[in-house]
C-alpha distance (Angstrom), angle and dihedral (degrees) to the residues before:
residue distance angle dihedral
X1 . . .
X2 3.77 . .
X3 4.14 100.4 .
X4 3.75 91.7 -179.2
X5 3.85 89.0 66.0
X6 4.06 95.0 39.3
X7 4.23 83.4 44.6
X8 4.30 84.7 52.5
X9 4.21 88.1 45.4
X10 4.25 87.0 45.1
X11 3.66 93.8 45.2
X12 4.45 92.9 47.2
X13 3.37 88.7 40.3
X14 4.20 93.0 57.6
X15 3.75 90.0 37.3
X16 3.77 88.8 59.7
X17 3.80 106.9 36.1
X18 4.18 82.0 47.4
X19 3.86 92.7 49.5
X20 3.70 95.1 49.3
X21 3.70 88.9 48.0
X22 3.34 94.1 53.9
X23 3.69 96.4 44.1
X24 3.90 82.0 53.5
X25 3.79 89.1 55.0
X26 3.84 87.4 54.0
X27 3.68 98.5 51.4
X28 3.53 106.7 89.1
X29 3.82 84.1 57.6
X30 3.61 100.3 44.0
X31 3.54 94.4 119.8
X32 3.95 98.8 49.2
X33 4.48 83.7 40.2
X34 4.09 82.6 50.4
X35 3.62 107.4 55.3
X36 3.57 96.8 23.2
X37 4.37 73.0 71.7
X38 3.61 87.4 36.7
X39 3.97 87.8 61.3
X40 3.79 100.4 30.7
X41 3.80 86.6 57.9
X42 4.25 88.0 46.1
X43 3.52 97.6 49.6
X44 3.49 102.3 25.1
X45 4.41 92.7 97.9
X46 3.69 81.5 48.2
X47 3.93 93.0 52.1
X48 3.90 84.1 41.3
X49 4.29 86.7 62.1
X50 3.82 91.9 41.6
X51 3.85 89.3 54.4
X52 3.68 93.4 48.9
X53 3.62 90.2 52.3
X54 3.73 99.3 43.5
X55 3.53 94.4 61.5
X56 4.02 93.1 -106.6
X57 3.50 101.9 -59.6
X58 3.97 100.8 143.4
X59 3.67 96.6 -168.2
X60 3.62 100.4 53.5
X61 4.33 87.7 43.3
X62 3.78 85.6 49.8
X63 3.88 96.6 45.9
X64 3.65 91.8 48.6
X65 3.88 92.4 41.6
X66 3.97 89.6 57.7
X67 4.11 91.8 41.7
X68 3.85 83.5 51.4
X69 3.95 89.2 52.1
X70 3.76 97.0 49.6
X71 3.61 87.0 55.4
X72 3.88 104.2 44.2
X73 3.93 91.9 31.0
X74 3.82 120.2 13.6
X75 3.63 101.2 31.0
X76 3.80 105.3 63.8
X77 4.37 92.8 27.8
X78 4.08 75.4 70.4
X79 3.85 98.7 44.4
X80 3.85 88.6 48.8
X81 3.90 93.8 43.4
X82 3.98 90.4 54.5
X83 3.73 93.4 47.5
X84 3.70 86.9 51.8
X85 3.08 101.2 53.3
X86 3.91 91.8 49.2
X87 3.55 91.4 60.2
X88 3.71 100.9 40.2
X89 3.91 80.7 53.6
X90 3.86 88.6 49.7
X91 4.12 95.5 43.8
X92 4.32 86.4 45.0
X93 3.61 82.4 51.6
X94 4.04 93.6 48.7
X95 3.79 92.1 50.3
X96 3.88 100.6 47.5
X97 4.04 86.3 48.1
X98 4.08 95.1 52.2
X99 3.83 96.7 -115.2
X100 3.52 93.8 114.6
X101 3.96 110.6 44.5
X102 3.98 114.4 175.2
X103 3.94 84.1 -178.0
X104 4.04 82.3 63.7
X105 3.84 91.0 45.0
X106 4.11 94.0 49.2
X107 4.19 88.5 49.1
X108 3.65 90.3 52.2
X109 4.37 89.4 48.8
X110 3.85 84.9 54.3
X111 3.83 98.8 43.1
X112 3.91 82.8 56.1
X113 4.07 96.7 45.9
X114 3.57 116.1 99.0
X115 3.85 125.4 -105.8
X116 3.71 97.0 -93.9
X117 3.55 92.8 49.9
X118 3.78 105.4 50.7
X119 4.15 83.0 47.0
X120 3.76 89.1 52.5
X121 4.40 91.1 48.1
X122 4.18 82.8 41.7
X123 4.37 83.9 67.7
X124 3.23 96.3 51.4
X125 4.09 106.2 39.9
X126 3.63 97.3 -110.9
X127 3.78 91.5 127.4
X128 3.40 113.8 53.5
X129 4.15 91.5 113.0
X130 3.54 99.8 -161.6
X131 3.91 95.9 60.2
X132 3.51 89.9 38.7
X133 3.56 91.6 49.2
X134 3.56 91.9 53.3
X135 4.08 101.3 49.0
X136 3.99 86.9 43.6
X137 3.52 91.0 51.7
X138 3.80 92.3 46.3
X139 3.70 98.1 43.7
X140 3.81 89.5 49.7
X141 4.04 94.1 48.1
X142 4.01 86.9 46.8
X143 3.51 102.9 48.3
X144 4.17 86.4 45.9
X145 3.76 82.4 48.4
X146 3.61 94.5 52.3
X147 3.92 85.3 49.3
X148 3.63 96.8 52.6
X149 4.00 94.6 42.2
X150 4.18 83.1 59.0
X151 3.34 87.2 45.6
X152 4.03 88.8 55.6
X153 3.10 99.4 38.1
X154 3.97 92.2 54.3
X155 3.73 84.6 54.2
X156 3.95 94.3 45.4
X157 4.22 85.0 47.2
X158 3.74 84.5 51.8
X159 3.92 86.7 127.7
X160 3.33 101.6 46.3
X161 3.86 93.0 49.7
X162 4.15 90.8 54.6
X163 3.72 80.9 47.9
X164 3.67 99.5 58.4
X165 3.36 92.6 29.7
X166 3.48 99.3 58.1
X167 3.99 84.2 44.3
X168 3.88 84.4 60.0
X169 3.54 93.3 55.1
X170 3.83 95.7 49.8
X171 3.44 96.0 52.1
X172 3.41 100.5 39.3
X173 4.14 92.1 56.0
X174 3.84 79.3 52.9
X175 3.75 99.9 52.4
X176 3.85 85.6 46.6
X177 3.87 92.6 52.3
X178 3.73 98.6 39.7
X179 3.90 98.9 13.2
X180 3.99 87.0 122.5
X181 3.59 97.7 48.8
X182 3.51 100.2 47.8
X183 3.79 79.7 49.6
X184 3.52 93.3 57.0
X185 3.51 95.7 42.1
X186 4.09 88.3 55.3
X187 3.82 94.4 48.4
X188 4.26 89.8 52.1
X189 3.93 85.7 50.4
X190 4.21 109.7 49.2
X191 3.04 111.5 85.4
X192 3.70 104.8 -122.1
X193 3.89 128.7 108.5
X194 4.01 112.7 -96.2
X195 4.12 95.1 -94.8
X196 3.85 97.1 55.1
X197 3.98 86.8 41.3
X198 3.65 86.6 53.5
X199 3.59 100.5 42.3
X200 3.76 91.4 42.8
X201 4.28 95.7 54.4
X202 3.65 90.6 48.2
X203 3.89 96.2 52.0
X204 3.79 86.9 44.3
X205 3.83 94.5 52.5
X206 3.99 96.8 40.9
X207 3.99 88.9 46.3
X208 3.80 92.0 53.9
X209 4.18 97.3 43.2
X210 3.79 91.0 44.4
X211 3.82 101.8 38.3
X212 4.21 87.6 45.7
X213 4.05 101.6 34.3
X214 4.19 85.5 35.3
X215 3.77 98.8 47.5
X216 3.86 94.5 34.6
X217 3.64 90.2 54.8
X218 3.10 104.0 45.4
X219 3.85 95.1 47.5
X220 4.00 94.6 42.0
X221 3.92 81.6 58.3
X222 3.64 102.7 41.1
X223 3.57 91.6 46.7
X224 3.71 92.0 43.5
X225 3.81 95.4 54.3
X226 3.89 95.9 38.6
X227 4.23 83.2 59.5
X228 3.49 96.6 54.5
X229 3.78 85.9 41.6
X230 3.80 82.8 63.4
X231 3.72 103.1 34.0
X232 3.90 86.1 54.5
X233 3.88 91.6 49.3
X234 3.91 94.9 40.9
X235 3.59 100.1 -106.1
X236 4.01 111.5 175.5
X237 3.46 102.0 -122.1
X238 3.70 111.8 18.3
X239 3.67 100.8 166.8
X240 3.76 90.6 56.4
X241 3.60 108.3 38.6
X242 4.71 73.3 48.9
X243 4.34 91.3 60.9
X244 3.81 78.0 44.3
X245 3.30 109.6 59.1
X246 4.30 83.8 32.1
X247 3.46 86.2 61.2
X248 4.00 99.7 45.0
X249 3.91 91.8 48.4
X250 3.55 76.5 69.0
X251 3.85 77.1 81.8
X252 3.44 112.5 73.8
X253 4.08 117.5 -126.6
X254 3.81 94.0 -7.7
X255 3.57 97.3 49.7
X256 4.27 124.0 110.2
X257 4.01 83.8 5.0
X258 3.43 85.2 80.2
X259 3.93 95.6 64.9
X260 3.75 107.0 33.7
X261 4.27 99.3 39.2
X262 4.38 83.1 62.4
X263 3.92 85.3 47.3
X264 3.45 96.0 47.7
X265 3.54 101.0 41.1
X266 3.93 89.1 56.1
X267 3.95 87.3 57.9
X268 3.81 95.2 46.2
X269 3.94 88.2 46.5
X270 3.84 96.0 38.8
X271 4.39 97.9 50.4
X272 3.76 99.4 -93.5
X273 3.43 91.7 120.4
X274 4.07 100.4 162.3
X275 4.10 91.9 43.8
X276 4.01 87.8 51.9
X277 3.96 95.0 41.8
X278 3.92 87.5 47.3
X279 3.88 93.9 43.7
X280 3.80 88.6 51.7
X281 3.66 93.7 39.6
X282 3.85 95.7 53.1
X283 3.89 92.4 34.7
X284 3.99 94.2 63.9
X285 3.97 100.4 26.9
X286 3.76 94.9 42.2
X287 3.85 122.3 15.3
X288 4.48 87.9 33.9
X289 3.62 87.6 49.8
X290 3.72 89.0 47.4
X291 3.97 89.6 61.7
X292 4.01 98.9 36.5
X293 3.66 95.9 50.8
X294 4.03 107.3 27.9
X295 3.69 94.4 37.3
X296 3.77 102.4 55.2
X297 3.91 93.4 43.6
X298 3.86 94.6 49.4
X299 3.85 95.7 31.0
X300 3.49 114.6 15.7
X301 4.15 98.2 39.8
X302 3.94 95.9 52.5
X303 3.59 95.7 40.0
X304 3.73 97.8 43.6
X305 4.31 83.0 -150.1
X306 4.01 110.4 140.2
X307 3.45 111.0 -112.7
X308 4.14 98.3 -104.3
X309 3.73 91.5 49.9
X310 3.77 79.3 60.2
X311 3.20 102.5 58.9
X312 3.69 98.8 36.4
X313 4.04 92.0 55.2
X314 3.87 84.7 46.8
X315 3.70 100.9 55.0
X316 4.04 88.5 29.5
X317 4.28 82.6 50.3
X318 3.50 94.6 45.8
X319 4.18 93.4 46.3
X320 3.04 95.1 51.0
X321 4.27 103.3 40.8
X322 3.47 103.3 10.8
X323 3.84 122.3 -133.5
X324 3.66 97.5 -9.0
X325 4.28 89.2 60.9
X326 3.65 90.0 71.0
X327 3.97 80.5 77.2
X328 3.64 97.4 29.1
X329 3.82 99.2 44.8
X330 3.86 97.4 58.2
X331 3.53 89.3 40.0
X332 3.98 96.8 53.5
X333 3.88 85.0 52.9
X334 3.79 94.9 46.6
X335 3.69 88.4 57.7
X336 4.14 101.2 37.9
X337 4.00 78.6 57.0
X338 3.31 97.0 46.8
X339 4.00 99.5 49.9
X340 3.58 91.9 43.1
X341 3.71 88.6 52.7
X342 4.37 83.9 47.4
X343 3.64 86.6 48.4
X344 4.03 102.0 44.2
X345 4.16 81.4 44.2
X346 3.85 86.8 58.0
X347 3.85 100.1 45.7
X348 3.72 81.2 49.2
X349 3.85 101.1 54.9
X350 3.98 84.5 41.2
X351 3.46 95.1 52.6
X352 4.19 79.9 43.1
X353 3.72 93.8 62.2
X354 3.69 102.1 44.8
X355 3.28 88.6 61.3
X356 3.76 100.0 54.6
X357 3.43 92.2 44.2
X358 3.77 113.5 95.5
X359 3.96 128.1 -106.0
């Protein structure tokens, strides 16, 4: 019997039974393990200036690094969360008690169709108010519903939030500290010769800054413009329809269009001419521009990803994990694009070599 190859099998066979229970250990924290990554990776050039500064004292850089992030990051995503939820409370509460009817909305965009129109909507059903009144008004006070259950819930899972949260923090001041041993220690383990290794981190790294820093961007502007679009124009519910529109840029091309071209059709449609002109106006020459310029240079350019393999690994990321595949979408596609490129490299310089070598 050759024990040195059972002793190889015995040893694999630990290593991978042990690593998938650990990674099962981990799982109920995935999301505070993932972006306390996400973060370490984000800050860690920042952390690598701090360190520099403070004479080499790693716990200090790190503590500072983290106090940094709360402020920049964690800080105001919690301010804007509890305002949300205020007025999603306060628009649920609107729509149960009748003072905001989108059955009354819909009858005035018919009243202001032409002729032709309204016949063409009579074929098919789409004007019979009362039932349309009914599901619109339904539809609206479910989906605010759903908004305020989440909302309650969060409050309910108040514990487990601290928990993970505080989780986040821990590792995170960890993955700043040691980040580039742990790194190291990574690289000397897979399995892969030194140029793939390299090749492989880098992608992984770039992926993460530009998909996070490119889609947060973008999104925290969009959405930021499209609210003050609708404060300005007396929108009910600017803040709202703002983390809205933030969190559909997320979506690349489609994105905050899909909130403010509704909302500005109902002005055009309804008389107010100037608020739908304007909406429309600032829509495509601002908030589109937003997207087609900022996007591709802090998502597109670092990533080297074409722009609908974005936005299918996005949506496909999201469907899939939920808000954290926004990150992990783009980044599974920058790295299946980036081995295959590693592997059709490899065939090639194979392919190469038996040429040049002699019959």
């Amino acid at each position: 019997m050759n024990y040195p190859e059972i002793q190889q099998r015995t040893f694999l066979t630990l290593l991978i039974v042990f690593s998938l229970a650990f990674i099962a250990i981990l799982l109920p924290f995935y999301g505070a393990v993932f972006w306390a990554a996400v973060l370490a990776i984000l800050f860690s050039p920042f952390y690598r200036k701090l360190l520099i500064r403070l004479n080499q004292r790693s716990n200090l850089a790190a503590l500072a690094t983290l106090g940094i992030c709360m402020v920049v990051v964690i800080i105001p995503l919690v301010l804007i969360s509890i305002s949300l939820v205020h007025e999603a409370t306060n628009l649920y509460n609107n729509l149960r008690s009748g003072q905001i009817d989108f059955g009354v909305f819909f009858q005035k965009i018919v009243a202001a169709l032409p002729t032709w129109v309204v016949n063409l909507l009579d074929r098919f059903g789409l004007t019979d108010f009362t039932t349309l009144q009914t599901k619109l008004s339904n539809a609206a006070v479910q989906g605010s519903e759903f908004i305020t259950k989440q909302a309650i819930s969060i409050g309910q899972n108040t514990f487990s939030f601290l928990v993970s949260f505080t989780i986040m923090l821990y590792i995170l001041f960890f993955l700043l500290r040691d980040g580039d041993k742990i790194v190291m220690r990574i690289k000397q383990a897979a399995p892969l010769n030194p140029e793939h290794k390299r090749t492989l981190f880098n992608n992984l790294t770039t992926a993460i800054r530009a998909t996070v820093k490119g889609n947060i961007i973008v999104a925290a502007v969009q959405g930021a413009l499209g609210g003050m679009a609708f404060w300005f124009l007396g929108v009910q519910g600017a803040l709202l329809w703002a983390v809205l529109m933030a969190f559909l840029s997320l979506l690349p091309a489609v994105g905050a269009a899909l909130i403010w071209v509704p909302v500005a059709i109902y002005f055009l449609v309804t008389g107010a001419i100037w608020q739908g002109a304007t909406l429309i106006a600032f829509g495509v020459l601002v908030i589109g521009l937003v997207d087609n310029i900022l996007r591709p240079i802090l998502v597109g350019k670092d990533t080297k990803l074409p722009d609908f393999i974005v936005l299918i690994s996005t949506v496909g990321g999201m469907a899939l994990l939920g808000l954290n595949g926004f990150v992990i979408g783009p980044v599974i596609a920058a790295l299946f694009i980036s081995l295959w490129e590693m592997f059709s490299a490899g065939k090639q310089k194979q392919e190469a070599e038996k040429h040049q070598r002699p019959d």
